[in-house]
Structure formats: C-alpha cells, structure tokens
CHARMM-style PDB file with segment names, atoms N, HN, CA, C and O in Angstrom:
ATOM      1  N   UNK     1     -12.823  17.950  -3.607  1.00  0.00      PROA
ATOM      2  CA  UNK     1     -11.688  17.084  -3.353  1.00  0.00      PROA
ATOM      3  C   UNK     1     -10.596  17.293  -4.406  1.00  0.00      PROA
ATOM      4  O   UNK     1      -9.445  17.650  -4.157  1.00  0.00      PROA
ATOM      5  N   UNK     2     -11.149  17.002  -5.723  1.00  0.00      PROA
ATOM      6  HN  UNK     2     -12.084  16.711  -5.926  1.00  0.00      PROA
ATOM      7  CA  UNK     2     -10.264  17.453  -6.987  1.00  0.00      PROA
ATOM      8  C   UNK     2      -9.177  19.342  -6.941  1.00  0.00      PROA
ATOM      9  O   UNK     2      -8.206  19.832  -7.517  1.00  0.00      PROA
ATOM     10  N   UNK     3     -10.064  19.700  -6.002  1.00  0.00      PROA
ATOM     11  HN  UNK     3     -10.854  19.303  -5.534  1.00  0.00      PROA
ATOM     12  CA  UNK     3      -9.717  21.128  -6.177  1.00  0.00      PROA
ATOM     13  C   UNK     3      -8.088  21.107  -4.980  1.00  0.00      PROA
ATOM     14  O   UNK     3      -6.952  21.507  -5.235  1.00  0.00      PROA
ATOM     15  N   UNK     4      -8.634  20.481  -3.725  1.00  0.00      PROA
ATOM     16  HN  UNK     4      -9.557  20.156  -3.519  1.00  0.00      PROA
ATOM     17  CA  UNK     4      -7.619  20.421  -3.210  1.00  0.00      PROA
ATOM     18  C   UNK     4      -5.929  19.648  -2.933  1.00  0.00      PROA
ATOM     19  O   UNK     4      -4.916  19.911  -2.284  1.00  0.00      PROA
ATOM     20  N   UNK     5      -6.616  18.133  -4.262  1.00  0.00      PROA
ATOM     21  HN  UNK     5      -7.439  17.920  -4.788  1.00  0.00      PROA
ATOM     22  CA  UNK     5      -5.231  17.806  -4.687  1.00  0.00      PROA
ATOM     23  C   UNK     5      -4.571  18.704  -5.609  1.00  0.00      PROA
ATOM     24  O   UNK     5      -3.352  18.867  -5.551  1.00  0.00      PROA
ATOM     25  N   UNK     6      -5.357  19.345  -6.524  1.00  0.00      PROA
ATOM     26  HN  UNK     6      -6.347  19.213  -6.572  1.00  0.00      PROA
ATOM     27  CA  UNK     6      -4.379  20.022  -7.508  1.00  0.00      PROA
ATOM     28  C   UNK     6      -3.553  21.665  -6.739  1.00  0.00      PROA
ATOM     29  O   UNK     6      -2.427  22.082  -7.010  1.00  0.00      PROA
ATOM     30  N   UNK     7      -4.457  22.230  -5.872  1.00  0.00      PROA
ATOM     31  HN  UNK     7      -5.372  21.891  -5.652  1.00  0.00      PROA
ATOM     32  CA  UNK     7      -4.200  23.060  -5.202  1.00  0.00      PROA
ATOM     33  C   UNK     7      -2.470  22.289  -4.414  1.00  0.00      PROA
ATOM     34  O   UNK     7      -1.447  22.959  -4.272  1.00  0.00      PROA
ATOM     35  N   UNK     8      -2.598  20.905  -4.057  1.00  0.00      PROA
ATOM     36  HN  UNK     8      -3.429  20.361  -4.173  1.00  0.00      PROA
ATOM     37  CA  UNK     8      -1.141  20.476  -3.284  1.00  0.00      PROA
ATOM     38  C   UNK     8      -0.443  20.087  -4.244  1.00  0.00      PROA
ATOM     39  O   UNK     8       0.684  19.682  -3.958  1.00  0.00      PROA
ATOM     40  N   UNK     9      -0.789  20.080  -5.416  1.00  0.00      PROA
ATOM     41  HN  UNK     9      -1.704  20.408  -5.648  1.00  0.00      PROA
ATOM     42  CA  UNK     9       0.328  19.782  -6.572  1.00  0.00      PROA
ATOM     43  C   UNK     9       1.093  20.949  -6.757  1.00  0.00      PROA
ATOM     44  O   UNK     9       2.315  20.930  -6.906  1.00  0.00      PROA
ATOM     45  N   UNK    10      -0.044  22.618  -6.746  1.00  0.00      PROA
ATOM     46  HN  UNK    10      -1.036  22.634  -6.625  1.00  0.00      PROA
ATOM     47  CA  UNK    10       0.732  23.505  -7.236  1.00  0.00      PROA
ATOM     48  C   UNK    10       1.574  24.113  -6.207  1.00  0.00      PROA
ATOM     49  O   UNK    10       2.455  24.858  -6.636  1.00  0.00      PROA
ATOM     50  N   UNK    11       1.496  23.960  -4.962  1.00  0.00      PROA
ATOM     51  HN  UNK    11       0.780  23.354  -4.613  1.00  0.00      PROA
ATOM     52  CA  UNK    11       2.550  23.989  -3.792  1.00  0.00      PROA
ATOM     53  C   UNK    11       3.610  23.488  -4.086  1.00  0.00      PROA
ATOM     54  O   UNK    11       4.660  24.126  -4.009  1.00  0.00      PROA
ATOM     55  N   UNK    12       3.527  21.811  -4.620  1.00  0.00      PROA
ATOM     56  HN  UNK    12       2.673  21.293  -4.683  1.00  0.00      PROA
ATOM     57  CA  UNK    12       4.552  21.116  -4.665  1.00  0.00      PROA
ATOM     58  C   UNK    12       5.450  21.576  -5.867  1.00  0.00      PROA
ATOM     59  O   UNK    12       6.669  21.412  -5.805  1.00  0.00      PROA
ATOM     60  N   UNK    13       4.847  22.157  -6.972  1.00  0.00      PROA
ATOM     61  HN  UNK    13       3.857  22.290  -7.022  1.00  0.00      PROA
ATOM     62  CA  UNK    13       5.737  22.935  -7.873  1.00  0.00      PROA
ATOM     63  C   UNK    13       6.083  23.845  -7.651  1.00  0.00      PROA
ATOM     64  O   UNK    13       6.970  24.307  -8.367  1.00  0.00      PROA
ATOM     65  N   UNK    14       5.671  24.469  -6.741  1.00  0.00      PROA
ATOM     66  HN  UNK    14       4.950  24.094  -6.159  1.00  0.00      PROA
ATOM     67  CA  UNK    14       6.504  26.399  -6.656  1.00  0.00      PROA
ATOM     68  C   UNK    14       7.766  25.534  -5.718  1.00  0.00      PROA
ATOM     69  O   UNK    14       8.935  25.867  -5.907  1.00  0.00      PROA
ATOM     70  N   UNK    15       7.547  24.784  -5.042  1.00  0.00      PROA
ATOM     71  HN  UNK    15       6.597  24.513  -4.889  1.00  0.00      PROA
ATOM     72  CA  UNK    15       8.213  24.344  -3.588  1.00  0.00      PROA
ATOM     73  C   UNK    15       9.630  23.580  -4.988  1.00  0.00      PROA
ATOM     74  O   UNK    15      10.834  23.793  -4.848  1.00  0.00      PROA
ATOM     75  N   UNK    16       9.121  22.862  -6.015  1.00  0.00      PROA
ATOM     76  HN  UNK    16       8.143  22.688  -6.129  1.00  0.00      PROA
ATOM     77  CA  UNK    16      10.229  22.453  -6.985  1.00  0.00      PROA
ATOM     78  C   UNK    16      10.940  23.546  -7.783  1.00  0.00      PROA
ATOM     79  O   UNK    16      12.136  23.657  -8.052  1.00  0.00      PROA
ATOM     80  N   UNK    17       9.897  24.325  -8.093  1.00  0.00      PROA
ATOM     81  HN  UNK    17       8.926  24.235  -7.875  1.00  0.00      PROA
ATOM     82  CA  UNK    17      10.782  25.550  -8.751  1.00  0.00      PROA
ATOM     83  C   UNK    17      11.786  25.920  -8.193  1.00  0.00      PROA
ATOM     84  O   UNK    17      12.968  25.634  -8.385  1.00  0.00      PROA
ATOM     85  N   UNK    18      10.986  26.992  -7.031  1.00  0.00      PROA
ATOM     86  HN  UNK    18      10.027  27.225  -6.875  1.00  0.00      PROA
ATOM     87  CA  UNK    18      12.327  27.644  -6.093  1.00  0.00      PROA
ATOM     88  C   UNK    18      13.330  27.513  -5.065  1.00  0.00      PROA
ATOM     89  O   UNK    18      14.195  28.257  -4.603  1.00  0.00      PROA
ATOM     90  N   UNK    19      12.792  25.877  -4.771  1.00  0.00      PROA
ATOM     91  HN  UNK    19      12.089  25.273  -5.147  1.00  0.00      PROA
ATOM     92  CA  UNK    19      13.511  25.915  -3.528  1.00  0.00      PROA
ATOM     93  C   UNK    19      13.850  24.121  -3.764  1.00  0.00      PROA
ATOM     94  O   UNK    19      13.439  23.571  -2.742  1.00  0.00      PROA
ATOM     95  N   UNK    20      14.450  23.047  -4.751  1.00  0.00      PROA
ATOM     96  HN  UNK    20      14.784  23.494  -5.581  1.00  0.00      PROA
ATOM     97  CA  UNK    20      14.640  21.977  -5.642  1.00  0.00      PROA
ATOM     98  C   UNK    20      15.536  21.665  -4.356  1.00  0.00      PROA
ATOM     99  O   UNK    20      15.149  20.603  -3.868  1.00  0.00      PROA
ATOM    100  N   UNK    21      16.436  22.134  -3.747  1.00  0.00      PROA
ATOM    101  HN  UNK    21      16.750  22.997  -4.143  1.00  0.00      PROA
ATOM    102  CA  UNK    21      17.187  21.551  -2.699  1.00  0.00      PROA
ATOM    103  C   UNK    21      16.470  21.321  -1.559  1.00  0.00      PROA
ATOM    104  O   UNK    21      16.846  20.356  -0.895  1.00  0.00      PROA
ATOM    105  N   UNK    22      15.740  21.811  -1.241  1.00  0.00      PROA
ATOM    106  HN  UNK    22      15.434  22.596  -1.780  1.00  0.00      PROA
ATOM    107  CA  UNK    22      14.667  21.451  -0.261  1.00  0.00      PROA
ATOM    108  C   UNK    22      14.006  20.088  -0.324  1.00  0.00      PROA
ATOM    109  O   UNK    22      13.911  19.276   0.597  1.00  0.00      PROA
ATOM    110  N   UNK    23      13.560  19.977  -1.583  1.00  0.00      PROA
ATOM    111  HN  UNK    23      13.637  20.637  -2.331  1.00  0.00      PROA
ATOM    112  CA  UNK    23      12.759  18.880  -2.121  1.00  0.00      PROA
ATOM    113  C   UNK    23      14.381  17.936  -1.745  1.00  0.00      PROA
ATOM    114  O   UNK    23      14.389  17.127  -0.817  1.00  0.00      PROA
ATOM    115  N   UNK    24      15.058  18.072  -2.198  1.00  0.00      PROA
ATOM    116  HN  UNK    24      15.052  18.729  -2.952  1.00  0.00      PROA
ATOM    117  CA  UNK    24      16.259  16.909  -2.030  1.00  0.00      PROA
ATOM    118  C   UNK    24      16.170  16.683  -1.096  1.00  0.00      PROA
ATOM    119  O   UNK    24      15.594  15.605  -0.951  1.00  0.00      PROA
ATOM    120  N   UNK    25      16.528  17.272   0.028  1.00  0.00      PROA
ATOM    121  HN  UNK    25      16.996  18.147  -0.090  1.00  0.00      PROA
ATOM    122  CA  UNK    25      16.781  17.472   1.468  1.00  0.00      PROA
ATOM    123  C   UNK    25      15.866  16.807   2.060  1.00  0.00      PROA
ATOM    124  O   UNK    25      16.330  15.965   2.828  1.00  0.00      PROA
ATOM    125  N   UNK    26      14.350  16.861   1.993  1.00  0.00      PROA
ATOM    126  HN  UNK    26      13.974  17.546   1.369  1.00  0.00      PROA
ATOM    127  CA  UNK    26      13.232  16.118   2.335  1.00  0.00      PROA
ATOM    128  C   UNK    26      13.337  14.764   2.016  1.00  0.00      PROA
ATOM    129  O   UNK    26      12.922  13.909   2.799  1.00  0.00      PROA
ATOM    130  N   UNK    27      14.003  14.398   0.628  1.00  0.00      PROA
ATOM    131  HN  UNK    27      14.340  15.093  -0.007  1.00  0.00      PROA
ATOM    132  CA  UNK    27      13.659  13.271   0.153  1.00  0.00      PROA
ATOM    133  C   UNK    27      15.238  12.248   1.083  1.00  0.00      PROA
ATOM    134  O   UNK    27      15.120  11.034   1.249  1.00  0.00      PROA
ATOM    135  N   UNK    28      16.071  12.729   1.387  1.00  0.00      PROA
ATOM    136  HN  UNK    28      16.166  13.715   1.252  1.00  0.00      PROA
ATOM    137  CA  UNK    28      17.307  12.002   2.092  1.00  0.00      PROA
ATOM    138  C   UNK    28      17.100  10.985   2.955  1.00  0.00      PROA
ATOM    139  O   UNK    28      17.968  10.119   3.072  1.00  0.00      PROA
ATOM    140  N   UNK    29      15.779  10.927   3.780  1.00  0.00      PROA
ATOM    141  HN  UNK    29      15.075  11.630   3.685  1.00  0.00      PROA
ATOM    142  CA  UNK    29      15.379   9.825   4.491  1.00  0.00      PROA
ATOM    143  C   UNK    29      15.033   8.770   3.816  1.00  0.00      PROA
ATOM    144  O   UNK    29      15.194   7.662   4.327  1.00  0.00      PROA
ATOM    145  N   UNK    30      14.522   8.897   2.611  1.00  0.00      PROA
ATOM    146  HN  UNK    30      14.391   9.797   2.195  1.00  0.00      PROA
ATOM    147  CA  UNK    30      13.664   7.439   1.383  1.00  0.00      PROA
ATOM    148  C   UNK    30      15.307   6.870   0.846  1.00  0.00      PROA
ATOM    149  O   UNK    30      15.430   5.662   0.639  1.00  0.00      PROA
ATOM    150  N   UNK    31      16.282   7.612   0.683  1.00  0.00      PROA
ATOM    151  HN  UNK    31      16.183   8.593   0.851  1.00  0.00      PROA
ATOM    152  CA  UNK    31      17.691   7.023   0.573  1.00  0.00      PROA
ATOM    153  C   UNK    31      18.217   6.428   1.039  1.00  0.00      PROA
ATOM    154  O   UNK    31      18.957   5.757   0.320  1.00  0.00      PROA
ATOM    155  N   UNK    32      18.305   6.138   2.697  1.00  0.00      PROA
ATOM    156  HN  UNK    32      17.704   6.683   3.281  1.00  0.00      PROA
ATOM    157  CA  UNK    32      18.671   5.104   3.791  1.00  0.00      PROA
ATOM    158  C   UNK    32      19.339   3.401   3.466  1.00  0.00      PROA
ATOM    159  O   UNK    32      20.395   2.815   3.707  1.00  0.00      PROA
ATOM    160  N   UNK    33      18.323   3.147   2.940  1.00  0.00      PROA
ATOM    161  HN  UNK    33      17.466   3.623   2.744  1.00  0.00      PROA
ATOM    162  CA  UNK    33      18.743   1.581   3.033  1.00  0.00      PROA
ATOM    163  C   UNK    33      19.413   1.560   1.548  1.00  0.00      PROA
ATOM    164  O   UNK    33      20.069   0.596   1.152  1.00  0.00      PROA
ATOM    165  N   UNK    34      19.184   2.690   0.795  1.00  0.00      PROA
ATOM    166  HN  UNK    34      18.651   3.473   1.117  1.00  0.00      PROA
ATOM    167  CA  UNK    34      20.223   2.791  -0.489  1.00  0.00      PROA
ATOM    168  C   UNK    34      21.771   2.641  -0.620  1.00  0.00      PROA
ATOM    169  O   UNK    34      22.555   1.782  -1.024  1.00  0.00      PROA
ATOM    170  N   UNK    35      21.851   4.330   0.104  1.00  0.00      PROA
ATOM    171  HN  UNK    35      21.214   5.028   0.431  1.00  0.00      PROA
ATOM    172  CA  UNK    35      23.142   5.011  -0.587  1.00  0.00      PROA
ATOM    173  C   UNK    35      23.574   5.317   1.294  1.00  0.00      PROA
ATOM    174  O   UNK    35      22.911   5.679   2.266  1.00  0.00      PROA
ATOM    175  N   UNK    36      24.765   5.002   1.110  1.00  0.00      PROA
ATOM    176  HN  UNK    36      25.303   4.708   0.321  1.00  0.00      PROA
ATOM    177  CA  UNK    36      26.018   4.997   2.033  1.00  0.00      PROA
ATOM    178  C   UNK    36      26.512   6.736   2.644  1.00  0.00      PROA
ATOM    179  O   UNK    36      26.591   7.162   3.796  1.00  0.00      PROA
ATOM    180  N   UNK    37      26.819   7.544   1.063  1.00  0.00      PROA
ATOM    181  HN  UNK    37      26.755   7.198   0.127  1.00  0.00      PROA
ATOM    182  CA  UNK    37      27.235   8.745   1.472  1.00  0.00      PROA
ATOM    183  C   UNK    37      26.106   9.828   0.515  1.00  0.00      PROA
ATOM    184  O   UNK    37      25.910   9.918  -0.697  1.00  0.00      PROA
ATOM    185  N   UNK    38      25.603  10.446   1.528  1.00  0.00      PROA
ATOM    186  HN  UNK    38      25.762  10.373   2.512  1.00  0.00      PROA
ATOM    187  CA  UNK    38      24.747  11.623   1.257  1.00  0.00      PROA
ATOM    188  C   UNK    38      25.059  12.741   0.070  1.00  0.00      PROA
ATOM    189  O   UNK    38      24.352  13.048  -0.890  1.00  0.00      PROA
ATOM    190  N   UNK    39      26.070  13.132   0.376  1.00  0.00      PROA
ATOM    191  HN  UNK    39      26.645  12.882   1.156  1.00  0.00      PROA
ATOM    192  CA  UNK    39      26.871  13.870  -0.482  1.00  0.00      PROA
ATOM    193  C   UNK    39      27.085  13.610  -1.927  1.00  0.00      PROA
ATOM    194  O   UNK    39      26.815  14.459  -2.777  1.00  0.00      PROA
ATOM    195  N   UNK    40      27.654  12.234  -2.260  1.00  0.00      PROA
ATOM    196  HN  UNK    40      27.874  11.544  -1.570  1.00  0.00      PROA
ATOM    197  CA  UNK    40      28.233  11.764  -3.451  1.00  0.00      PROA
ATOM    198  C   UNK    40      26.307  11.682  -4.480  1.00  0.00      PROA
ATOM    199  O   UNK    40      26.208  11.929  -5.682  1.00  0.00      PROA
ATOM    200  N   UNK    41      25.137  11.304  -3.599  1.00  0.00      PROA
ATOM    201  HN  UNK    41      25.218  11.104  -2.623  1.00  0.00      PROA
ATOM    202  CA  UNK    41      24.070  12.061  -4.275  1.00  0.00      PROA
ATOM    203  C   UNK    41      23.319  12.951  -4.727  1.00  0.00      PROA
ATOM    204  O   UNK    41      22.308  12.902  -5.428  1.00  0.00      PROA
ATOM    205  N   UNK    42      24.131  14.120  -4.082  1.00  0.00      PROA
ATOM    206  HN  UNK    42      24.952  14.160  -3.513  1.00  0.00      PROA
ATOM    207  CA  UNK    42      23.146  15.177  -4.445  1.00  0.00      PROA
ATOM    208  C   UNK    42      23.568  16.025  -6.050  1.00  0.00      PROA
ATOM    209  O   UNK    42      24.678  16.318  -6.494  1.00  0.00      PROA
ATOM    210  N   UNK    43      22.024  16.272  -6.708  1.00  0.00      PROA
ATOM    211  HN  UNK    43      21.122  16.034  -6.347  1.00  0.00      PROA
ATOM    212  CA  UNK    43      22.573  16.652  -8.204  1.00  0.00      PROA
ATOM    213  C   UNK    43      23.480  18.057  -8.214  1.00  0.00      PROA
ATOM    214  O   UNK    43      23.600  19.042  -7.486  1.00  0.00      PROA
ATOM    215  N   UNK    44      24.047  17.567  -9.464  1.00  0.00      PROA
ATOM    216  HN  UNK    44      23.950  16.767 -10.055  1.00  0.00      PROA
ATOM    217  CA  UNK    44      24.712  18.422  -9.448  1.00  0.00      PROA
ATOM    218  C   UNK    44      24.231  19.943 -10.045  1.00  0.00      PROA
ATOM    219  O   UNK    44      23.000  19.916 -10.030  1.00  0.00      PROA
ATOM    220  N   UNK    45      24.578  20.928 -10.434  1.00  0.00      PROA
ATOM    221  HN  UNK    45      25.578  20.951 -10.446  1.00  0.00      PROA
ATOM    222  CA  UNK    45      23.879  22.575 -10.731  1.00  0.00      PROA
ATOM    223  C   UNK    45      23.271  22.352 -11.673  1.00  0.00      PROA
ATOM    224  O   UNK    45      22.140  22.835 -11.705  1.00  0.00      PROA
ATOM    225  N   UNK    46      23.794  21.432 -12.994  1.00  0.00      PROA
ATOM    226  HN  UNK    46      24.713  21.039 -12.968  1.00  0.00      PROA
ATOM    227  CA  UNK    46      22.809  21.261 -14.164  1.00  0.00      PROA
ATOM    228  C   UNK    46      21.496  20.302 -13.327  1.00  0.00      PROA
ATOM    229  O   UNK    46      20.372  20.483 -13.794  1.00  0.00      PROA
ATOM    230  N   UNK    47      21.590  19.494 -12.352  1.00  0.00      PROA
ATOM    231  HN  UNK    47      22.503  19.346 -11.973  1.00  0.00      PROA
ATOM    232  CA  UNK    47      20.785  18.639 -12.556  1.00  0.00      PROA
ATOM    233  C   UNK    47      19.501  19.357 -11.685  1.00  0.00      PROA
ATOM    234  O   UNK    47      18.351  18.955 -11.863  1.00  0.00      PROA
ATOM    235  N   UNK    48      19.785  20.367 -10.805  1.00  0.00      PROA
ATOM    236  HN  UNK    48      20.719  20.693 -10.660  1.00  0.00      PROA
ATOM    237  CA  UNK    48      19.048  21.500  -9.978  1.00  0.00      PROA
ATOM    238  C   UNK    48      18.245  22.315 -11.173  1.00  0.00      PROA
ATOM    239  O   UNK    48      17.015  22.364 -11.203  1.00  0.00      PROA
ATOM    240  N   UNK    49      18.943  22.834 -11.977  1.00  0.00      PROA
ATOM    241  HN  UNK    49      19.942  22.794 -11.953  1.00  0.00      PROA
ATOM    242  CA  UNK    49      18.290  23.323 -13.879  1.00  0.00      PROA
ATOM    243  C   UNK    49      17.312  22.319 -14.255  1.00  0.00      PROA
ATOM    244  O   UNK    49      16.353  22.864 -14.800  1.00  0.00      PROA
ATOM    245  N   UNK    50      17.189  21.049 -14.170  1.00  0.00      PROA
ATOM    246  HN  UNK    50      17.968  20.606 -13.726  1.00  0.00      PROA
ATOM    247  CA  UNK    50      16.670  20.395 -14.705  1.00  0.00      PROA
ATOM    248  C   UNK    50      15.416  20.097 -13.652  1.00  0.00      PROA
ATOM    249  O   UNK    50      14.301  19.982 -14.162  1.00  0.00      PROA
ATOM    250  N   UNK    51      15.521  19.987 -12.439  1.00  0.00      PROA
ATOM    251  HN  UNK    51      16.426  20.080 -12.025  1.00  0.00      PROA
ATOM    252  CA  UNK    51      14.697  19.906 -11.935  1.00  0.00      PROA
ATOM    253  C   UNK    51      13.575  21.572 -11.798  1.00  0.00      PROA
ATOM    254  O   UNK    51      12.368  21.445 -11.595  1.00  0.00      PROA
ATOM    255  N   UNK    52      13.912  22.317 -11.876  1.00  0.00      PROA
ATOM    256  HN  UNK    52      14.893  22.421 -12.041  1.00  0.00      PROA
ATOM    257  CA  UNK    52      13.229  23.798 -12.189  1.00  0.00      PROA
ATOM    258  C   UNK    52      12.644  23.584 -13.297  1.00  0.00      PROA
ATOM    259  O   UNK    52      11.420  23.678 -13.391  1.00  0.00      PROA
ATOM    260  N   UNK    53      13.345  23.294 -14.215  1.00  0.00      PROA
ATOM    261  HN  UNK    53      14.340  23.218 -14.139  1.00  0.00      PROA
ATOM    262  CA  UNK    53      12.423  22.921 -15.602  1.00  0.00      PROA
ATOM    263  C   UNK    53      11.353  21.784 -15.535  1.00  0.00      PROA
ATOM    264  O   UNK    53      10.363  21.794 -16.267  1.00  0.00      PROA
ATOM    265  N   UNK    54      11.597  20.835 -14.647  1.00  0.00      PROA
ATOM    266  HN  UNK    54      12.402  20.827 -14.053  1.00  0.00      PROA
ATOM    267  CA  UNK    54      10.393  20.168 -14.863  1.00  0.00      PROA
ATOM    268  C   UNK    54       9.259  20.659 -14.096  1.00  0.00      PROA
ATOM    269  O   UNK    54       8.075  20.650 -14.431  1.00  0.00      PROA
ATOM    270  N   UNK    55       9.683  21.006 -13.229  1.00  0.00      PROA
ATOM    271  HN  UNK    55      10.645  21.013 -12.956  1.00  0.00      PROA
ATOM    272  CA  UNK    55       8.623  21.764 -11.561  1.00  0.00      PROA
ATOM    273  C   UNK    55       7.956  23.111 -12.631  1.00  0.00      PROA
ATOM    274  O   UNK    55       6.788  23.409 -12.381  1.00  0.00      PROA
ATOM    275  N   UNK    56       8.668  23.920 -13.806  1.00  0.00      PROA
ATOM    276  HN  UNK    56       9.617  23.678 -14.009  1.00  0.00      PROA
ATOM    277  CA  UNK    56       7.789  24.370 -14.025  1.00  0.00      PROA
ATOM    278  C   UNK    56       6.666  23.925 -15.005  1.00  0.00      PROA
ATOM    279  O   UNK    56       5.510  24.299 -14.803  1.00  0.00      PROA
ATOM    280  N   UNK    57       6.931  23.266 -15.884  1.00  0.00      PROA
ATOM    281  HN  UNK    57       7.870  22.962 -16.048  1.00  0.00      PROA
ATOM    282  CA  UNK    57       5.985  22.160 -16.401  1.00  0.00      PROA
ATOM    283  C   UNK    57       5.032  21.645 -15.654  1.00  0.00      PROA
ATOM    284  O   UNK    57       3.885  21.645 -16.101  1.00  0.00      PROA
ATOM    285  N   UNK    58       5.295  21.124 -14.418  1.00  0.00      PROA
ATOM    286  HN  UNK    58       6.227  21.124 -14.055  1.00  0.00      PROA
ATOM    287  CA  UNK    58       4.682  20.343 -13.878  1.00  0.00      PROA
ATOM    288  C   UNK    58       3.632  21.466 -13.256  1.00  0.00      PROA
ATOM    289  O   UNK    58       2.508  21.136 -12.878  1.00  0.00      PROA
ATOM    290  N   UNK    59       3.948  22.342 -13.216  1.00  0.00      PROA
ATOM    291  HN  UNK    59       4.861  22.610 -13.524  1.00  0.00      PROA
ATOM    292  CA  UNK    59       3.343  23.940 -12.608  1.00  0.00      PROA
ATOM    293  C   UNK    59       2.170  24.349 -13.540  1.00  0.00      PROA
ATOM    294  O   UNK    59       1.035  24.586 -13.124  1.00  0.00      PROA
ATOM    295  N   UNK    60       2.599  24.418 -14.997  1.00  0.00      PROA
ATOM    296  HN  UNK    60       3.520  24.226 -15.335  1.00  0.00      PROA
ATOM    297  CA  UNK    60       2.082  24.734 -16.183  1.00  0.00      PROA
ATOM    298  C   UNK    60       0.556  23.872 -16.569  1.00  0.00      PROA
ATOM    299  O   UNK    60      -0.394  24.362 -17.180  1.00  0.00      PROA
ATOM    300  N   UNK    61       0.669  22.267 -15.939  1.00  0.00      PROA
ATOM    301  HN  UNK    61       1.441  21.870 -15.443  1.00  0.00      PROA
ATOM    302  CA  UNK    61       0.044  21.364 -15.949  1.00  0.00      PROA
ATOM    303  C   UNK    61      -0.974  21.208 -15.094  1.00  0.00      PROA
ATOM    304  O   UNK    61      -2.092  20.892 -15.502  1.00  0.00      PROA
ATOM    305  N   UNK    62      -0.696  21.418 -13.765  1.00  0.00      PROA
ATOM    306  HN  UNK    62       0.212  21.675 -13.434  1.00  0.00      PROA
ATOM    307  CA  UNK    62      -1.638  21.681 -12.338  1.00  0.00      PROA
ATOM    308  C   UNK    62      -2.437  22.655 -12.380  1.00  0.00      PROA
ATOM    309  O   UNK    62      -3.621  22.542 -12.062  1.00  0.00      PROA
ATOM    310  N   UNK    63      -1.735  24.080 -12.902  1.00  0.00      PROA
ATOM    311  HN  UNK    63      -0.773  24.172 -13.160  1.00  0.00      PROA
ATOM    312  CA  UNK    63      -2.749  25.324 -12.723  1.00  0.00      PROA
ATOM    313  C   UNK    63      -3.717  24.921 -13.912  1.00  0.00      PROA
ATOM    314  O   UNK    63      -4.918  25.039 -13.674  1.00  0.00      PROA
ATOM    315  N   UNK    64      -3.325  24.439 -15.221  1.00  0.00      PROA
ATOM    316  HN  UNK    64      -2.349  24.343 -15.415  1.00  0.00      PROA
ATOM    317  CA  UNK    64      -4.046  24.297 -16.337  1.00  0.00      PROA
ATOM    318  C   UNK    64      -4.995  23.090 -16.182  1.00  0.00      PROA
ATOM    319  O   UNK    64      -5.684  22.997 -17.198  1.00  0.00      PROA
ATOM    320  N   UNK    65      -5.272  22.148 -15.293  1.00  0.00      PROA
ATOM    321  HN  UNK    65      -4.712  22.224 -14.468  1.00  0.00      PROA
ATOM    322  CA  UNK    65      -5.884  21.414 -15.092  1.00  0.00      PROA
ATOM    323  C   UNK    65      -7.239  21.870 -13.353  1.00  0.00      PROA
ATOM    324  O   UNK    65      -8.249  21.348 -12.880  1.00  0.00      PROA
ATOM    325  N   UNK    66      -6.463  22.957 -13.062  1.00  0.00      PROA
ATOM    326  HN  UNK    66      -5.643  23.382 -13.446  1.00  0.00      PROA
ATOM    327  CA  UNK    66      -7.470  23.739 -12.238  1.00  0.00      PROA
ATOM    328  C   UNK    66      -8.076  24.247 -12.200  1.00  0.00      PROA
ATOM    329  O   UNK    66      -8.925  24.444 -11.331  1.00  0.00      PROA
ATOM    330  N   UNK    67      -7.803  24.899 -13.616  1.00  0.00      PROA
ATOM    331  HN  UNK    67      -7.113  24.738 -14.323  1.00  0.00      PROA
ATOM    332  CA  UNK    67      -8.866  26.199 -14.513  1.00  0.00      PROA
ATOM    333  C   UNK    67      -9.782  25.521 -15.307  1.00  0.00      PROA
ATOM    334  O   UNK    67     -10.917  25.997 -15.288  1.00  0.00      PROA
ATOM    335  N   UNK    68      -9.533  24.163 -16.269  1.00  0.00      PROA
ATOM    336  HN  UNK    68      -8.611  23.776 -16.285  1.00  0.00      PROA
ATOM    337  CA  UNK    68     -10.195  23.369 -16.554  1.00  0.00      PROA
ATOM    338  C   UNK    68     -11.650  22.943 -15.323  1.00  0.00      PROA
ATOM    339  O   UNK    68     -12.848  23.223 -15.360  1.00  0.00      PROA
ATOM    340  N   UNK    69     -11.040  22.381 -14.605  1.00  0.00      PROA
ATOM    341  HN  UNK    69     -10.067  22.154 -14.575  1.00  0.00      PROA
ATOM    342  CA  UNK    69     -12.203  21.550 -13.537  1.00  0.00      PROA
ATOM    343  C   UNK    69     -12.768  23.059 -12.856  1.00  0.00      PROA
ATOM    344  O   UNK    69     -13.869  23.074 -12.305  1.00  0.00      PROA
ATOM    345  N   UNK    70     -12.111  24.036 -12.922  1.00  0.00      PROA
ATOM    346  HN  UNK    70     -11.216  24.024 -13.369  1.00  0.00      PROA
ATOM    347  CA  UNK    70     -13.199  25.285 -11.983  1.00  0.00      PROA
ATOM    348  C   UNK    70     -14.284  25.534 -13.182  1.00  0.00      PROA
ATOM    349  O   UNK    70     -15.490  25.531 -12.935  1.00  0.00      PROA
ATOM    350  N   UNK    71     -13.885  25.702 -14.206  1.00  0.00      PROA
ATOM    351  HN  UNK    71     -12.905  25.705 -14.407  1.00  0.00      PROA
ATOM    352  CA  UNK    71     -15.382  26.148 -15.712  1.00  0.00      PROA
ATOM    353  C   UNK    71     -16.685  25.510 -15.171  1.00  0.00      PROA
ATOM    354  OT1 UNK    71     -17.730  25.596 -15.816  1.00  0.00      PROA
TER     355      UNK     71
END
C-alpha cells in the first residue's frame, strides 16, 4: 500500500516539475466559489520557478522515502 502512495506522489512531482501549469489548470475548478477572474490568478513566471523548485524537493523526498521502505 505504502509503495503505491509514494509511487502517486512521485507522478505528482514529475507532473509539478514539468508540466506546473497543468497542475494550475487542474486545480481552476477548487477556485469557483473564490475568485471571479481566472486570469488575474494565475502565477506569474517567477512563481512557475518556484513551483519547479518545490516539485523537485518534493521529488527528492518521495523517491528517498521509497528506497528507504523498499530495504
């Protein structure tokens, strides 16, 4: 079970690494009862940088916690 959440974590980081607008794009429906105009939310190029940087961390963390629980 352990093997196959971390296995969907590390999806969810390559999926943050390379493709961070996607992840936005997905997330636009949980915004609804928020925000009015779509547009005026989406980050801006630094904030796309910032999200790569954490997705790879978060990448760094999943595989290293997979190799752990496989020993």
């Amino acid at each position: 079970m352990i093997i196959a959440l971390l296995s969907i974590f590390i999806v969810m980081g390559l999926v943050q690494v390379f493709k961070p607008k996607l992840l936005w794009s997905i997330n636009r429906p949980l915004q609804r009862p928020f925000v009015k105009d779509y547009d005026a939310t989406e980050p801006s190029p630094a904030g796309y940088t910032m999200m790569r940087i954490t997705g790879v961390i978060f990448l760094i963390v999943a595989v290293w916690m997979l190799v752990v629980h496989l020993r």
